[in-house]
N, C-alpha and C positions, 0 to 999 in steps of 0.2 A: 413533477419536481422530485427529486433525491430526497429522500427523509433520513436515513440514516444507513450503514453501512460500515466495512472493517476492511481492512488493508493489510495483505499479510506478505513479509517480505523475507521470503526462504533465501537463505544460502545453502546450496548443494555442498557444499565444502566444509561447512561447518555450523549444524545445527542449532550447535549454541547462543551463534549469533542470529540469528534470525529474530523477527521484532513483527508485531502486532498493533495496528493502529486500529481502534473505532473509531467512528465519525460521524456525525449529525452536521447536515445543512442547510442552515436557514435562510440568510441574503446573498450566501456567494457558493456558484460551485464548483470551487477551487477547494483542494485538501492541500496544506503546506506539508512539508517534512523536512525537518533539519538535515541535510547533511551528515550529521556530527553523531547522528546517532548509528550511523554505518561505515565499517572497514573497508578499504580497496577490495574489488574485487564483484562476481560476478552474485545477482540478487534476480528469483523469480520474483516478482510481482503478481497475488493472486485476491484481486477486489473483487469483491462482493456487494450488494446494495438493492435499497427497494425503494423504489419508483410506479406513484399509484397504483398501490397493492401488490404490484410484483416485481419477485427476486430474478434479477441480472447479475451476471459475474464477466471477469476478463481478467487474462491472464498475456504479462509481457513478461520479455527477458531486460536486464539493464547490467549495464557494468559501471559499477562504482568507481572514479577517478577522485583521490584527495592528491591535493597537494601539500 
């Protein structure tokens, strides 16, 4: 099971925007993430996490649609 872990969500275009999530999972494992804390536009995804004693990571590509 997942114990805790950080979510880190680069944008290549502009550093400044990029955003940091920790996380700890206890009953569910699901990580939500608002939206709204992200502009249009394209975000690496680079999770991290540990899982009976050992660290696992993944890394995807997304592109941010608001309307």
């Amino acid at each position: 099971k997942v114990q805790n872990g950080s979510i880190y969500m680069y944008r290549p275009s502009s550093e400044k925007k990029d955003i940091s999530i920790p996380f700890q999972l206890k009953d569910s494992s699901v990580v939500y993430i608002s939206k709204d804390q992200f502009i249009k536009g394209m975000y690496v995804m680079k999770a991290t996490w540990e899982m009976n004693g050992k660290q696992y990571g993944a890394t995807q590509q997304f592109f941010i649609v608001k309307q």
